[in-house]
C-alpha positions in Angstrom: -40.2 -46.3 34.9 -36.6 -45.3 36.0 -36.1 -42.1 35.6 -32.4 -40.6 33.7 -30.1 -38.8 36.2 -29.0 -35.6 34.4 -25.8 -34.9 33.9 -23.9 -31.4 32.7 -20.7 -31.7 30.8 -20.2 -28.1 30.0 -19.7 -24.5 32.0 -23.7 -23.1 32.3 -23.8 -19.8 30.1 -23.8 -17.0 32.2 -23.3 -18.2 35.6 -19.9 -18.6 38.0 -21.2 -20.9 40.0 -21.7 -24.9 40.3 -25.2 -25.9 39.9 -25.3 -27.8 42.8 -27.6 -28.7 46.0 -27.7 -31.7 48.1 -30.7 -33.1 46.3 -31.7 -32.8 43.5 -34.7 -33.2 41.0 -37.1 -35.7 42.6 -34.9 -35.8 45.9 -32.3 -37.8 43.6 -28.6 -37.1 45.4 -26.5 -34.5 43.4 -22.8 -36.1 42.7 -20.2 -33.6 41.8 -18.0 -35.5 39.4 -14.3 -33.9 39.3 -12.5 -36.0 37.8 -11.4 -36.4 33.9 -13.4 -38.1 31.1 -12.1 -38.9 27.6 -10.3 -37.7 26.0 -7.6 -38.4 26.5 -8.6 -41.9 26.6 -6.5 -43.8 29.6 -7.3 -46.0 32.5 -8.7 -43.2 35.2 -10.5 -41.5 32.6 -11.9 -44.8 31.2 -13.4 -45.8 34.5 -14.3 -42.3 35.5 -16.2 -42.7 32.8 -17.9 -45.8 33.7 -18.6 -44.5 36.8 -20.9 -41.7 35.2 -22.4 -44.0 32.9 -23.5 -46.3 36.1 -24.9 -43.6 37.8 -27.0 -42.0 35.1 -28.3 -45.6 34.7 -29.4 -46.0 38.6 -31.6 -42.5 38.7 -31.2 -41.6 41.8 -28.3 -39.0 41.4 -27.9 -35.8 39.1 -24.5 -35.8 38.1 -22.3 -32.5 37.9 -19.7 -33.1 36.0 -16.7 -30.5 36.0 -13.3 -30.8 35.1 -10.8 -28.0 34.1 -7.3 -27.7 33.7 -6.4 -31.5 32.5 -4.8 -33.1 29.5 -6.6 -33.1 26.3 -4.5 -35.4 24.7 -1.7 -38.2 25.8 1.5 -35.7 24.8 -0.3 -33.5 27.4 0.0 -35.7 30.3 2.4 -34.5 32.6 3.3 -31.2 30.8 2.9 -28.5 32.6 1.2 -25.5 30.8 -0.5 -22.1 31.6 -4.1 -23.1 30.4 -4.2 -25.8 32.6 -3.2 -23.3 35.7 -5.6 -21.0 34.5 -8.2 -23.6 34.0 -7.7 -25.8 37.7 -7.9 -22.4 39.4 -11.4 -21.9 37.9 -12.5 -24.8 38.9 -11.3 -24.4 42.4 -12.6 -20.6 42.2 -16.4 -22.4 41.1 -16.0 -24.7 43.9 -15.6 -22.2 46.6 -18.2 -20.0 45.1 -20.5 -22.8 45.6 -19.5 -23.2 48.9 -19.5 -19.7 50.0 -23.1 -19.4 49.0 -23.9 -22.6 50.8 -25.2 -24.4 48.1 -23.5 -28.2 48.6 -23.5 -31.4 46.7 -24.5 -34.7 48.9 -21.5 -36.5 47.3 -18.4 -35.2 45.4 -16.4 -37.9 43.7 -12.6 -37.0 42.6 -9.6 -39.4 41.4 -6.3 -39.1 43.2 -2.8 -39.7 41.3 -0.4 -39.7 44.4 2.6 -38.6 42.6 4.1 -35.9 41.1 2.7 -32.5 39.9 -0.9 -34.4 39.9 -0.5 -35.2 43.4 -0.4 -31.7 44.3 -3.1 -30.6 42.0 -5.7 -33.3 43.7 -5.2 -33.1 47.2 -6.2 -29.3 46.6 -9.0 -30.1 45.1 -10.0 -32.4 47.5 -9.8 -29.8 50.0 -11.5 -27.7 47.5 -14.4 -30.5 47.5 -14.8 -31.6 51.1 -16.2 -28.1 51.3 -18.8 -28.2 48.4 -19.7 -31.6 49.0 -21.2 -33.4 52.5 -19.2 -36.6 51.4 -16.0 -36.6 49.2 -15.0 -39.8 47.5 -11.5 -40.6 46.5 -11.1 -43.0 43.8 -6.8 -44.1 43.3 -6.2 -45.7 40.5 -2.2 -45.3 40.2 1.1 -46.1 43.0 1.7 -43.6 45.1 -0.6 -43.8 47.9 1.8 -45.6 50.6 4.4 -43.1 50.2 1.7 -40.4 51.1 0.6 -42.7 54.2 3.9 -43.3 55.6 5.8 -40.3 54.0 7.5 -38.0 57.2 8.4 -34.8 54.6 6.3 -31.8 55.5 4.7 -32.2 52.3 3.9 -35.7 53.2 2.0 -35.1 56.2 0.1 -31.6 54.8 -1.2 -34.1 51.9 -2.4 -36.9 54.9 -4.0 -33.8 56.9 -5.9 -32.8 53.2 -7.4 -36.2 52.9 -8.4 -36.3 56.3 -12.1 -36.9 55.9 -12.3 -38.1 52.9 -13.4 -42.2 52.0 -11.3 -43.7 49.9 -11.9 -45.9 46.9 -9.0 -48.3 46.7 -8.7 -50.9 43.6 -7.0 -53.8 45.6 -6.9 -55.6 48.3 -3.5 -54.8 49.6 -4.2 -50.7 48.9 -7.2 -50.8 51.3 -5.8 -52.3 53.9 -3.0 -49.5 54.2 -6.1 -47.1 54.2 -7.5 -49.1 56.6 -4.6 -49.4 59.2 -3.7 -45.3 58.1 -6.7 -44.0 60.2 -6.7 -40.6 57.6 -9.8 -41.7 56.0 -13.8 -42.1 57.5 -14.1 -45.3 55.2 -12.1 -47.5 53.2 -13.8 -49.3 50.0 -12.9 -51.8 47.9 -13.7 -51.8 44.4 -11.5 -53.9 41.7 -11.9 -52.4 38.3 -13.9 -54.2 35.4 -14.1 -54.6 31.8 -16.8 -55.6 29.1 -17.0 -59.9 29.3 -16.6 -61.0 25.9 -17.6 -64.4 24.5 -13.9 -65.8 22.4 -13.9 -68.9 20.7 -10.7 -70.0 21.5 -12.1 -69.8 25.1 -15.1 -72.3 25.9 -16.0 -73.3 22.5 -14.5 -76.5 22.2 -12.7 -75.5 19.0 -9.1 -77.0 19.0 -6.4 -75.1 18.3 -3.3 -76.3 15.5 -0.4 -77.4 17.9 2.1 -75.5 16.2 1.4 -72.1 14.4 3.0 -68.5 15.0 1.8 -66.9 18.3 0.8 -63.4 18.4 2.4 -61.7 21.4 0.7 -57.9 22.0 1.9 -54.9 24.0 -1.2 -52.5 24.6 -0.3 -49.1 26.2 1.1 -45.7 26.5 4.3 -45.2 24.4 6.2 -44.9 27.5 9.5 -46.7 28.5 8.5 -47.2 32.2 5.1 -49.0 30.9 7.6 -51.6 28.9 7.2 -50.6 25.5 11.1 -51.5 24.9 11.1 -54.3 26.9 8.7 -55.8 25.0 10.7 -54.8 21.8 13.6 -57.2 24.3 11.4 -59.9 24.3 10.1 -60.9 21.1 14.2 -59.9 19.8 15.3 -63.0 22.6 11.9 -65.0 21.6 12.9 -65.4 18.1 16.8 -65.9 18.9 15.5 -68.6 21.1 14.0 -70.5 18.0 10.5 -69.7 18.8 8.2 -68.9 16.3 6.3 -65.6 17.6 5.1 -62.2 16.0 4.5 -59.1 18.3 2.4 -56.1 17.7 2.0 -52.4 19.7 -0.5 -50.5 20.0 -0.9 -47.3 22.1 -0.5 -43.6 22.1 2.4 -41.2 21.9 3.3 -39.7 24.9 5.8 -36.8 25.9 8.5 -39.3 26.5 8.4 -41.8 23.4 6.4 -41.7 19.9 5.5 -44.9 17.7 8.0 -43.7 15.2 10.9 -43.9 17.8 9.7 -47.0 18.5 9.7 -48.4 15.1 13.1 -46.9 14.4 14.6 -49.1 17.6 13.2 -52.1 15.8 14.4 -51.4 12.3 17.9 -51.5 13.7 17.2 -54.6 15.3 16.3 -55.9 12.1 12.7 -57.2 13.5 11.1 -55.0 11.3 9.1 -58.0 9.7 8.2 -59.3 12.7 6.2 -56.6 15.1 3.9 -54.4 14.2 3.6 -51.1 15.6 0.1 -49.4 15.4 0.1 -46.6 17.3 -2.7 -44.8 18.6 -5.7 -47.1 17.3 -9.8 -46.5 17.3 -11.6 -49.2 20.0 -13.3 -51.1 16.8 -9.3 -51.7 15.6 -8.3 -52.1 18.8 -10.9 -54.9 19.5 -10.0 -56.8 16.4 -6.2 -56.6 17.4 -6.9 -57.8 21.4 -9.2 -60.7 19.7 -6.0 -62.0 17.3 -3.7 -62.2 20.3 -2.4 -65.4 22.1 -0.6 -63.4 25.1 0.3 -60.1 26.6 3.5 -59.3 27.4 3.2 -56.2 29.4 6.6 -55.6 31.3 5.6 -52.5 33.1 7.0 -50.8 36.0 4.5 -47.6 36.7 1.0 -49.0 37.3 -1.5 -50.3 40.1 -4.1 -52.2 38.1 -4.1 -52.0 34.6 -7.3 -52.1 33.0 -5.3 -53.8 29.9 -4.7 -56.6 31.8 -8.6 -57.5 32.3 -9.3 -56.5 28.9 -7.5 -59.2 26.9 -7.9 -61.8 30.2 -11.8 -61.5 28.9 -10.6 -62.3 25.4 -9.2 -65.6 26.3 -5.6 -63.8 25.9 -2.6 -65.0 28.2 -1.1 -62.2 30.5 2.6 -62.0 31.1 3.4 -59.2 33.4 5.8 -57.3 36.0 4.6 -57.6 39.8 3.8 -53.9 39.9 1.5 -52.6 42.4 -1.9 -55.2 42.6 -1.4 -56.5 39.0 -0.7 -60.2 40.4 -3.8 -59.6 42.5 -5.3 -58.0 39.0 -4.4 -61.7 37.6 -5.2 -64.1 40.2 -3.5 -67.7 41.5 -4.1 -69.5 38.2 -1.9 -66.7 36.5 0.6 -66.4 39.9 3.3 -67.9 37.8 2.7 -65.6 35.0 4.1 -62.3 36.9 7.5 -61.7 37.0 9.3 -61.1 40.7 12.9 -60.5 39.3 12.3 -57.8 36.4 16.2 -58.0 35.5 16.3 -58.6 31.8 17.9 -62.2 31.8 15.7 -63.5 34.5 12.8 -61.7 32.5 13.6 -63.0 29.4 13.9 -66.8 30.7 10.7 -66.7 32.4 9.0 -65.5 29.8 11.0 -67.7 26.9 9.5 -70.5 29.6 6.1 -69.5 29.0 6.3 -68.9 26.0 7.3 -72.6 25.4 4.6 -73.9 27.4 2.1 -72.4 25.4 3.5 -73.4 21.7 1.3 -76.4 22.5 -2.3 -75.6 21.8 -4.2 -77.6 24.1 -2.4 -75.6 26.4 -3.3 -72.3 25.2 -7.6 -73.3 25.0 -6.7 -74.5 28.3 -5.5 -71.1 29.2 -7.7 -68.7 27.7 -10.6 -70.6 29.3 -8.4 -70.2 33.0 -8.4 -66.3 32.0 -12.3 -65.3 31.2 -13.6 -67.5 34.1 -11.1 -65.1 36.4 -12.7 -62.4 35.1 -16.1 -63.5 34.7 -15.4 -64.3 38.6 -13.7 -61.5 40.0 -14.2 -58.8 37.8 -17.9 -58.7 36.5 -19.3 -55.2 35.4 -22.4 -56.4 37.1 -20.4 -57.1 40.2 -18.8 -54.0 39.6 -21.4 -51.7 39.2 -23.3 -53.3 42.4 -20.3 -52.5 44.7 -20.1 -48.9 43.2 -23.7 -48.4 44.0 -23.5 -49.3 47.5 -20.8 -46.7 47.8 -22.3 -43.8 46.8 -25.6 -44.7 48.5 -24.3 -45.5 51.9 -25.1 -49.0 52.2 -21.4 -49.7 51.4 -20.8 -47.6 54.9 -23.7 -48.6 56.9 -22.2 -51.9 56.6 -19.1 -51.1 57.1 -20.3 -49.4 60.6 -22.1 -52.5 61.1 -19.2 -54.7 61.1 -17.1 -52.2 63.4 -19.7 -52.1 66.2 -20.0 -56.1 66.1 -16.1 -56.3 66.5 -16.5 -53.8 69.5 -19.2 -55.8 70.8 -17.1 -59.1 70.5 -14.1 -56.8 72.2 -16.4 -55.4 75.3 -18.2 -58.9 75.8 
């Protein structure tokens, strides 16, 4: 019977060190897990969190987790504060009393944002870690990581010299490869995110769809200008002005740069009041029903790598619309290519997506779509798939093989 890794979420009463040895019960590896769970709830923290939940299902790791200092809620992110000073140097100070008693981790596993305050705050603790652990694991899930690798500041090159060591978790294709041809870390790995597969009927069940009816366009994230919230507000106003028959609806947190009520107050004085809906912060089971009722995501963003929204509704049989930021045409694959937008000016934006918008009025097209989107996923993006590859990282096989395959291509070079 597979036995439960066990996990601690909260500081041991009475002690000022981490818990930690390089095995633990049963000869199971101990993984040091310093990176953020929800809340706040968010992309890193939602596959941080998936990432702890695979582990504890294997059985062959007790997981540490530890995390101090970070947002507790979305209008935190980004805000600098002294409890979260106070509470990242006791995290470091845990670390290095760990260290300095000898007592390391076989694996410490940390998430890297490579820009801005945060970049400053992981790197340390990534030095912090490579001494408590006797393999660090750097998971980036947000831009930033070319400027780091090709940066010539000072500060540029002290943040290479920190990850020195380190093996890198990279989300696409295109990020590994700069890791790759970087030389800074011992191993690269490729891991694309995932998301739940989730049966829709306007996706495989042979159910036709009316050919004309009002399409639901969505915009799911932060309430953040540079994630699109507004330009989304821009295209449902030049959807409707066009003579196309669309609703919209937005759903996502406040942050410390917009609020839902801002939000709403920009489309009261455009007078589309009656026409998008503006949730807010919503529970999963709300969110769920809203993702299921949509037709297409229109996600005009211009600050993220891989959004996990953009899997999420592709599994629902929802059509993506979104900026080529960082890997998200990668995220959407060649049947979508056509579906991310090159030139983000807003006319050019607004015809493409006043074109696609068209195309899918019909609804043959749309079941056609939908079906297009859960088979990428189901393809590409499987938890099972997923949750395999993340294995195979933090047991070594992931490296072995990588070793494997540089020794051949020596081989092949010295033959």
């Amino acid at each position: 019977m597979q036995q439960r890794a066990e996990t601690s979420d909260a500081e041991p009463a009475g002690r000022s060190e981490l818990p930690v040895g390089q095995n633990g019960a049963q000869g199971r590896k101990t993984v040091l897990l310093l990176a953020q769970l929800p809340p706040p709830i968010h992309g890193v923290s939602t596959v941080t969190a998936r990432v702890k939940e695979t582990l504890e299902r294997d059985g062959d790791f007790v997981v540490r987790h530890r995390w101090l200092g970070g947002a507790v809620k979305l209008t935190d992110v980004g805000k600098r504060s002294l409890k979260k000073y106070v509470g990242f140097a006791k995290l470091l100070a845990l670390l290095a009393v760990a260290r300095a008693r000898g007592r390391k981790a076989a694996i410490a596993y940390l998430t890297l944002a490579p820009h801005g305050d945060a970049a400053l705050r992981d790197v340390l603790l990534v030095q912090f870690a490579k001494r408590a652990a006797h393999r660090c694991l750097v998971h980036v899930h947000t831009r930033g990581l070319e400027e780091i690798l090709d940066g010539s500041t000072r500060k540029r090159r002290a943040f290479r010299s920190c990850l020195k060591g380190t093996e890198l978790i990279a989300l696409s294709r295109a990020g590994a490869a700069s890791a790759r041809a970087s030389g800074i870390f011992v191993e690269t790995h490729y891991l694309p995110n995932t998301t739940t597969i989730v049966t829709d009927k306007r996706a495989g069940s042979g159910d036709q769809e009316p050919a004309e009816r009002t399409l639901r366009c969505g915009f799911f994230g932060s309430m953040d200008a540079r994630k699109g919230v507004l330009r989304f507000v821009d295209a449902i106003e030049h959807l409707r002005n066009a003579g196309l028959d669309v609703s919209g609806v937005i759903a996502g947190g406040d942050t410390k740069y917009l609020t839902a009520d801002a939000v709403r107050g920009v489309i009261a004085d455009r007078g589309l009041g009656d026409h998008i809906d503006v949730r807010g912060f919503v529970p999963d089971d709300e969110k769920e029903a809203l993702l299921g009722a949509l037709d297409i995501l229109i996600y005009p963003s211009e600050h993220d790598l891989a959004p996990l929204v953009i899997l999420e509704v592709m599994a629902r049989g929802v059509i993506p619309i979104a900026f080529d930021t960082g890997a998200i045409a990668e995220l959407m694959g060649d049947d979508f290519a056509d579906h991310v937008v090159r030139d983000t000016s807003p006319g050019v934006f607004a015809a493409q997506v006043e074109q696609l918008v068209r195309r899918y009025s019909d609804g043959t097209a749309r079941t056609e779509a939908a079906e297009r989107a859960r088979r990428h996923i189901e393809e590409h993006h499987a938890p099972e798939a997923f949750e395999a590859q993340l294995l195979r990282i933090f047991t070594g096989a992931d490296r072995a093989s990588a070793i494997d395959r540089s020794d051949m291509r020596k081989a092949d070079h010295n033959a």
